[in-house]
PAZAPA-4460 file (N, C-alpha, C; in steps of 0.05 Angstrom, whole numbers, plus 32768, in hexadecimal, padded with zeros to 4 digits):
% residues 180
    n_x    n_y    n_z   ca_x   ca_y   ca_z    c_x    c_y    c_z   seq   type   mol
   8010   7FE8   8000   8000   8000   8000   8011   8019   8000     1      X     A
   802D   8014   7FFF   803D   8034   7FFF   803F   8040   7FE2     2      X     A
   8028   8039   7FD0   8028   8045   7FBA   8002   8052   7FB8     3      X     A
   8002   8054   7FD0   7FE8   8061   7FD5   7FF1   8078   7FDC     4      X     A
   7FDD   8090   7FD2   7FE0   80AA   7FCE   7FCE   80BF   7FD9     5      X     A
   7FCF   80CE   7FED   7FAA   80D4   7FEE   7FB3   80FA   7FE7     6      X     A
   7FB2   8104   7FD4   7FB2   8123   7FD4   7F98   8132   7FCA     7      X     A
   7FA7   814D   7FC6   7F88   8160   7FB7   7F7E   815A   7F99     8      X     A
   7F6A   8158   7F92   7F66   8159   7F6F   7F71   8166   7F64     9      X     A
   7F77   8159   7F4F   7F84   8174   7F37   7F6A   8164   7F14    10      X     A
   7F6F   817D   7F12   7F5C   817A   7EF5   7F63   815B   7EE7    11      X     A
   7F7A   815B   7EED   7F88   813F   7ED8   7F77   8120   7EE4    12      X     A
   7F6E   8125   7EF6   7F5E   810D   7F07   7F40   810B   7EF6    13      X     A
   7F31   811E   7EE8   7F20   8119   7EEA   7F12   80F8   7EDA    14      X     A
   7F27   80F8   7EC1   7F1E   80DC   7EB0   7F20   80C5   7EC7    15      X     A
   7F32   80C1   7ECC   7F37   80A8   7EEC   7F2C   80A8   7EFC    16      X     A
   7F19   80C5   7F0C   7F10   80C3   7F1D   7EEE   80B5   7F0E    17      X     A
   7EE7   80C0   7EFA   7ECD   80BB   7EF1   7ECD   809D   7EEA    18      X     A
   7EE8   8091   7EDE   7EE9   807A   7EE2   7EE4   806B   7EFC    19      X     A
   7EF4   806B   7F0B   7EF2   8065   7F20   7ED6   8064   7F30    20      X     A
   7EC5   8073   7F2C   7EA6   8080   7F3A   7E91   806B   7F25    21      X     A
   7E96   806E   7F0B   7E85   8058   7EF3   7E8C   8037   7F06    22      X     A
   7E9D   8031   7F0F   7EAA   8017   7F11   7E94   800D   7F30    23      X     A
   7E90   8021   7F40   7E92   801B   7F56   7E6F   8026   7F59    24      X     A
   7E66   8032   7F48   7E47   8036   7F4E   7E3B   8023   7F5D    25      X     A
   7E37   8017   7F4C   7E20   7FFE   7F5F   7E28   7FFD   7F7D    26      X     A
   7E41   7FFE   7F82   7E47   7FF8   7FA4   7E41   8019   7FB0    27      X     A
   7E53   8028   7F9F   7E50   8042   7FB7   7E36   8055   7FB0    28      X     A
   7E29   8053   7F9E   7E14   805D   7F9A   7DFD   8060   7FAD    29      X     A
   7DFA   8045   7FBA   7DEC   803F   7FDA   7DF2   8052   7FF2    30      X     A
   7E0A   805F   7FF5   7E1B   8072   8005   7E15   8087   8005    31      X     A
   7E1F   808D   7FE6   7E2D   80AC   7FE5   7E10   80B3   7FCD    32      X     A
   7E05   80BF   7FD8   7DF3   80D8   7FCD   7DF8   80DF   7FB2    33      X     A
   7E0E   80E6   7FAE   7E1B   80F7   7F96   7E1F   80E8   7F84    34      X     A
   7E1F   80CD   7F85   7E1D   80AD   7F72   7E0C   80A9   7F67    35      X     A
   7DF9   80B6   7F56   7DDD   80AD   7F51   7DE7   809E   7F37    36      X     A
   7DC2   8098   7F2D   7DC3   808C   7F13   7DC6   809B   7EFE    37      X     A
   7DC4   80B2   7F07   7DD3   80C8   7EE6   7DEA   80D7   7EED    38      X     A
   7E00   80CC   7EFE   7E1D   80D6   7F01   7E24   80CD   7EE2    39      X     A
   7E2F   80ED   7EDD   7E42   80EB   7EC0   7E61   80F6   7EC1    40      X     A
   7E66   80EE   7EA7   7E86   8109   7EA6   7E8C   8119   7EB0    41      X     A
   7E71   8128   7EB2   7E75   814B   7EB0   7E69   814D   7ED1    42      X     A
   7E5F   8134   7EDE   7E59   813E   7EFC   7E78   813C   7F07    43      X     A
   7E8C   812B   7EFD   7EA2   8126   7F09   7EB4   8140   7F02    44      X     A
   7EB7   814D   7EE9   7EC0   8166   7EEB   7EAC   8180   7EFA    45      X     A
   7E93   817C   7EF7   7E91   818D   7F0A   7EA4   8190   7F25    46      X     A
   7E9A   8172   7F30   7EAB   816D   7F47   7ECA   8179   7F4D    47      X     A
   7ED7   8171   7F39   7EF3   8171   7F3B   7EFC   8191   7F3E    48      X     A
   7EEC   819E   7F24   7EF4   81B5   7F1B   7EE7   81CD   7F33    49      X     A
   7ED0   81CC   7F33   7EC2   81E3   7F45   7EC1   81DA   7F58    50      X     A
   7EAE   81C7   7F66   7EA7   81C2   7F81   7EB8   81BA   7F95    51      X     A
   7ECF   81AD   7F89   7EE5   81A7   7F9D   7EF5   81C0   7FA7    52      X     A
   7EF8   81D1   7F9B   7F05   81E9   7F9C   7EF7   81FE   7FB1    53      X     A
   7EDE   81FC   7FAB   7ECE   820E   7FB5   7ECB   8200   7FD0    54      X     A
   7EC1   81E3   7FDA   7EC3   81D7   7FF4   7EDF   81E0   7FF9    55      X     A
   7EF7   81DF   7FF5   7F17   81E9   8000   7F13   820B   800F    56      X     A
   7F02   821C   7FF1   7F06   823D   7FF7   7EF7   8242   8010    57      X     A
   7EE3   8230   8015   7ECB   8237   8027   7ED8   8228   8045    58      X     A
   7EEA   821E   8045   7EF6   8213   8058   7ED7   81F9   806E    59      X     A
   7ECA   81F1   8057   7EB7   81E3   805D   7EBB   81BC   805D    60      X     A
   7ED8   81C0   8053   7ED7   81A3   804C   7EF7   819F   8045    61      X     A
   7F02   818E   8045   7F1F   8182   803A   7F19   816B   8027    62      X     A
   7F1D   816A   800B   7F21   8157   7FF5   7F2E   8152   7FEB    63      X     A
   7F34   8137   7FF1   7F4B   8123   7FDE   7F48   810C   7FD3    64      X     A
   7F5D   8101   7FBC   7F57   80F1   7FAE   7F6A   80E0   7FB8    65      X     A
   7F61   80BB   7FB3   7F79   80B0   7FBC   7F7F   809C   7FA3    66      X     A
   7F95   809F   7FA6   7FA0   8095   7F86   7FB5   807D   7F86    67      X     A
   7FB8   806D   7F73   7FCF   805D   7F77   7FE0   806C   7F69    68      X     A
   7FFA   8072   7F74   800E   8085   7F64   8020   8074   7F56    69      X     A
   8024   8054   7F57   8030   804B   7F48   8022   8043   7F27    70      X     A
   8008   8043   7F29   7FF0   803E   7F11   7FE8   8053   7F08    71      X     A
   7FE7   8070   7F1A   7FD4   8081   7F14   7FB6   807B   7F12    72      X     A
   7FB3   8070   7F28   7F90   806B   7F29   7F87   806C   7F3C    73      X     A
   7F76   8082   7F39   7F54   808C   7F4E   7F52   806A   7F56    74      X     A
   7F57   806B   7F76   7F4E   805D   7F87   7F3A   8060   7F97    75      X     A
   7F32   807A   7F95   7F17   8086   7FA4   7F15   80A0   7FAE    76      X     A
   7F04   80A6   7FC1   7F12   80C8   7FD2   7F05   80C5   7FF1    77      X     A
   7F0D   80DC   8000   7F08   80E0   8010   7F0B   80F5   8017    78      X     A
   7EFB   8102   8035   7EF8   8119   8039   7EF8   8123   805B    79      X     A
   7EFE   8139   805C   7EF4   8140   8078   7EDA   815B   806D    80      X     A
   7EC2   8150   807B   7EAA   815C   8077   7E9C   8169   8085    81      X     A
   7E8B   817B   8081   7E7D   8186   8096   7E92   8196   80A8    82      X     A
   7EA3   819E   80A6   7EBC   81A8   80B8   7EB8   81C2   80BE    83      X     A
   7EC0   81BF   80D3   7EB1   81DF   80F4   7EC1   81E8   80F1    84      X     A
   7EDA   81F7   80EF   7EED   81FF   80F6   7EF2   820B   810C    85      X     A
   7EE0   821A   8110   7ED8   8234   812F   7ECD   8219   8143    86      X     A
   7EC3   8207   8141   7EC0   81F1   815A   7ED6   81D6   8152    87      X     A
   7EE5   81E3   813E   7EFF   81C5   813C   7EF2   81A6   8140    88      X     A
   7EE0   81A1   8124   7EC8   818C   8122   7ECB   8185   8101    89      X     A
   7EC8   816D   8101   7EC8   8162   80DF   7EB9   8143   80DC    90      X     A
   7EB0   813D   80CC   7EAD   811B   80C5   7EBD   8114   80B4    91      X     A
   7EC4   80FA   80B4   7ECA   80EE   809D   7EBF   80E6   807F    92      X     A
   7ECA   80E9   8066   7EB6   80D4   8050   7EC8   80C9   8049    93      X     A
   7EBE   80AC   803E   7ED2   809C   8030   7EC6   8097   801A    94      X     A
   7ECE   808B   8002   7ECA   8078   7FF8   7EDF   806C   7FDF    95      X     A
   7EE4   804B   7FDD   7EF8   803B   7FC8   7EED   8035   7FB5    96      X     A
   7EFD   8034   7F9D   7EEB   8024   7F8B   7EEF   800B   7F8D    97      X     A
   7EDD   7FF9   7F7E   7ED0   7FDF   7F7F   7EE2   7FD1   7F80    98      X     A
   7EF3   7FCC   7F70   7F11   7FBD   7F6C   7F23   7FCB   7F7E    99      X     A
   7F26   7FD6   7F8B   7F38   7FDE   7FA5   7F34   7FDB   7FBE   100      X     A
   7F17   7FD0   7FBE   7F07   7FCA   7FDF   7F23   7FA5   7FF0   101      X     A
   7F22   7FAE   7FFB   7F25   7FA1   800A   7F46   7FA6   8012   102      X     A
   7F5B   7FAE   8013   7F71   7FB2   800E   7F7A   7FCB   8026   103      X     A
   7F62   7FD3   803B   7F6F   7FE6   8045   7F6F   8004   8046   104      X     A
   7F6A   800D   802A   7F6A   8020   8014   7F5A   803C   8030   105      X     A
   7F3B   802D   802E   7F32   8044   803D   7F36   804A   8061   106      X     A
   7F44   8037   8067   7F4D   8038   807F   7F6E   804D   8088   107      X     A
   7F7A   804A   8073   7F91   8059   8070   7F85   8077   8063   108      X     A
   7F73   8076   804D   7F64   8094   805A   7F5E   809F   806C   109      X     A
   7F58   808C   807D   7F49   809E   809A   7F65   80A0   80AA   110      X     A
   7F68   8091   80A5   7F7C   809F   80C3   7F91   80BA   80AE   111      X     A
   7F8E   80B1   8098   7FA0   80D2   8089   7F92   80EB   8091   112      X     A
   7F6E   80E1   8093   7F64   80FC   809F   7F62   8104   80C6   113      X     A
   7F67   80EF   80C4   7F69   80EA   80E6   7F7F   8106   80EB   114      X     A
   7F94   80F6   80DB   7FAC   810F   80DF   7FAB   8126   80D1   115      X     A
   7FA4   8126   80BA   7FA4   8146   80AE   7F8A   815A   80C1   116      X     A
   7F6F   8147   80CE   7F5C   8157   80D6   7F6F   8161   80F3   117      X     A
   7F75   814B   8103   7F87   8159   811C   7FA2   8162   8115   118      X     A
   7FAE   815E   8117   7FC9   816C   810B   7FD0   8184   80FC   119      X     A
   7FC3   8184   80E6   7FC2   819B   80CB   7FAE   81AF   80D6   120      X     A
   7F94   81A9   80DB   7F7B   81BA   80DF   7F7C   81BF   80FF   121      X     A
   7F7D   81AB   810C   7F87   81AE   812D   7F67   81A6   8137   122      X     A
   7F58   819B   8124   7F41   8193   8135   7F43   817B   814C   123      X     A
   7F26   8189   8162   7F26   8174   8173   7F12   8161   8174   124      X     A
   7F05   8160   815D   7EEF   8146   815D   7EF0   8141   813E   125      X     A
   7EF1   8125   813A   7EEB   8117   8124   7ED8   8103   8121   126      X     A
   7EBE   80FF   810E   7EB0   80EB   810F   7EA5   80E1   80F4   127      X     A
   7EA0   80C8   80F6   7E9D   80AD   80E4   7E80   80AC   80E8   128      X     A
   7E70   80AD   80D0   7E4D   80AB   80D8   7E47   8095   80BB   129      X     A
   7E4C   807A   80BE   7E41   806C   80AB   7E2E   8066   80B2   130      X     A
   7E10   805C   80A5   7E01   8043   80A7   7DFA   8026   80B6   131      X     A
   7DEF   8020   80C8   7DF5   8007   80D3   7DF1   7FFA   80BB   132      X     A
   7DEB   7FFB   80A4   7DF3   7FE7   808F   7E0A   7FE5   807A   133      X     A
   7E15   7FF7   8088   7E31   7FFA   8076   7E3E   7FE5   807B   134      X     A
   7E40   7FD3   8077   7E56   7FBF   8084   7E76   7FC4   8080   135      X     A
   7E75   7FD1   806C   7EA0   7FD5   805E   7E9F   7FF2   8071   136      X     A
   7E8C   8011   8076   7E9A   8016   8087   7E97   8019   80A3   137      X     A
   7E83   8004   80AB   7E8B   7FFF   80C4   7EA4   7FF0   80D3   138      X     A
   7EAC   7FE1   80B9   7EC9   7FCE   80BB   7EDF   7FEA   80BB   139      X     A
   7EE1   7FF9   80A9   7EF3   800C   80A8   7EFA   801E   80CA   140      X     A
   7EDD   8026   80D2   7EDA   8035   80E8   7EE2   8029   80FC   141      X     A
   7EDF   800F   8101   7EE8   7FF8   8119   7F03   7FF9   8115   142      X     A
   7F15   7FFC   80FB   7F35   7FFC   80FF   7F3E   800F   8112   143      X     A
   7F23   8030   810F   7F3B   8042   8117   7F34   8043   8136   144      X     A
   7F48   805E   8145   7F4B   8055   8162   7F32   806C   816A   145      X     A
   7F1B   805F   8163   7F07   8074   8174   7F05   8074   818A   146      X     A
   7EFD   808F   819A   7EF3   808B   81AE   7ED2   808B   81B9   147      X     A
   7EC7   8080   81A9   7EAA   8084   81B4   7E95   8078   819D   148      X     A
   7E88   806E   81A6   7E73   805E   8188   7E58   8063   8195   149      X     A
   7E49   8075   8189   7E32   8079   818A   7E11   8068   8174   150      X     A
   7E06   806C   8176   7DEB   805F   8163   7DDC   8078   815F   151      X     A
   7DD1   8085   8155   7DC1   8096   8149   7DAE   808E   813E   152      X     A
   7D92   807F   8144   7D79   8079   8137   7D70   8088   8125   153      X     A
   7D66   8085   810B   7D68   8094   80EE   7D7B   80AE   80E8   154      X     A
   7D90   80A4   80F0   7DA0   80B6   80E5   7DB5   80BA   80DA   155      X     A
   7DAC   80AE   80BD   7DB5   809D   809D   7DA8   80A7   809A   156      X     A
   7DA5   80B4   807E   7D92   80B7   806B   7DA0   80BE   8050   157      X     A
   7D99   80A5   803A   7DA6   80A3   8020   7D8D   80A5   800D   158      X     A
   7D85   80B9   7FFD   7D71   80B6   7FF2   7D57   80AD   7FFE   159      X     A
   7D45   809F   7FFA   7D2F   809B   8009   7D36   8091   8020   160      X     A
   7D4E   8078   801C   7D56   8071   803A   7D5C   807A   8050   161      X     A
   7D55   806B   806D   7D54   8079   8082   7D5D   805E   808D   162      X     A
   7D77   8065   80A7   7D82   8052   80B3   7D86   804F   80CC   163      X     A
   7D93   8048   80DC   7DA5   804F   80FA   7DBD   8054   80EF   164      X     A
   7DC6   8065   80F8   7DE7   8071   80F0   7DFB   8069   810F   165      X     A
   7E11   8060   810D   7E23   8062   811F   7E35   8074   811F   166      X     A
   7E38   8083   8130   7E4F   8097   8132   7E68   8095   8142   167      X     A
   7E81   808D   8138   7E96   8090   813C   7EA7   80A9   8147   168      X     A
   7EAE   80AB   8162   7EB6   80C4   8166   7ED4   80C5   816A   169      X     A
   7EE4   80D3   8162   7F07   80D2   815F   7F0D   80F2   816D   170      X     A
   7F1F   80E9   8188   7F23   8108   8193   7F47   8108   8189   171      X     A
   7F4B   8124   8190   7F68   812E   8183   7F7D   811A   8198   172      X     A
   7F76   811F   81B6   7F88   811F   81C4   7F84   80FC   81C4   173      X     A
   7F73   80EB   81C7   7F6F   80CC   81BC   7F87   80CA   81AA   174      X     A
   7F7A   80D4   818D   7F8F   80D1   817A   7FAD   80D6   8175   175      X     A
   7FAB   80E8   8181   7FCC   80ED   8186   7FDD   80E1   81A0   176      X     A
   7FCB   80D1   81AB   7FD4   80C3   81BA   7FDB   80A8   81B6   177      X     A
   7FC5   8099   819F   7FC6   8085   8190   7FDD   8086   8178   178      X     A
   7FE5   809A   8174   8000   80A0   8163   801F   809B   816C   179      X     A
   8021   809E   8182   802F   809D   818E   8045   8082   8196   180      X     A
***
């Protein structure tokens, strides 16, 4: 895995990433909102080109792509979301593509944001809000060193769906202690 990459987009991502997002529909489409049945080309340059930039200017979000740098290939992305800055607060997003699941991939994301959200940004809370039916990232969230697992009764919601959500809570001084 030391040819795993996780940085910022650059325009040059966008054919690989849309690849990458066509490959893996059927699985992450259940997830991620932004997966529907009419994701095209031009939603992925939207993405790349405006909206990522503008989540960076607005200081509302951190986006990256994670890449294999020895292949050059969109492995997936991830994010720190919803991010407080004035209360030092963020969630996590993940997601791999289809042919990269299992390998680790999104688990070595999180803890990249574990550290860029405490370390870089200096926040003091980080949290994981999958699905109790997520099964891949509730596996992911059990790697890292949380401190606290909550249940939240309907509070998922993917399109019509409505779920129990578990919330994963990650403090600075935990984590930097677990670094150590």
């Amino acid at each position: 895995m030391e040819n795993i990459q996780i940085r910022k987009y650059k325009n040059q991502d966008i054919p690989a990433f849309y690849e990458a997002v066509m490959e893996s529909k059927a699985e992450i489409s259940r997830w991620l909102p932004w997966c529907n049945a009419d994701y095209s080309f031009e939603d992925t340059q939207n993405w790349i080109q405006k909206l990522v930039p503008q989540i960076w200017a607005s200081n509302s979000g951190c986006e990256f792509i994670i890449v294999d740098s020895l292949e050059s290939k969109v492995l997936g992305g991830c994010c720190l979301e919803q991010l407080d800055l004035k209360n030092k607060k963020a969630s996590i997003g993940y997601w791999v593509r289809t042919s990269a699941t299992g390998r680790g991939i999104a688990t070595k994301a999180c803890h990249f944001l574990l550290t860029y959200g405490f370390e870089t940004l200096a926040l003091n809370l980080i949290y994981v809000i999958p699905s109790v039916k997520n099964e891949a990232s509730k596996r992911v969230a059990e790697k890292l060193p949380y401190d606290k697992l909550d249940r939240v009764v309907n509070g998922f919601k993917i399109r019509e769906e409505i779920s129990d959500a578990l919330v994963y809570t990650f403090s600075r001084n935990s984590y930097i202690s677990y670094k150590k």
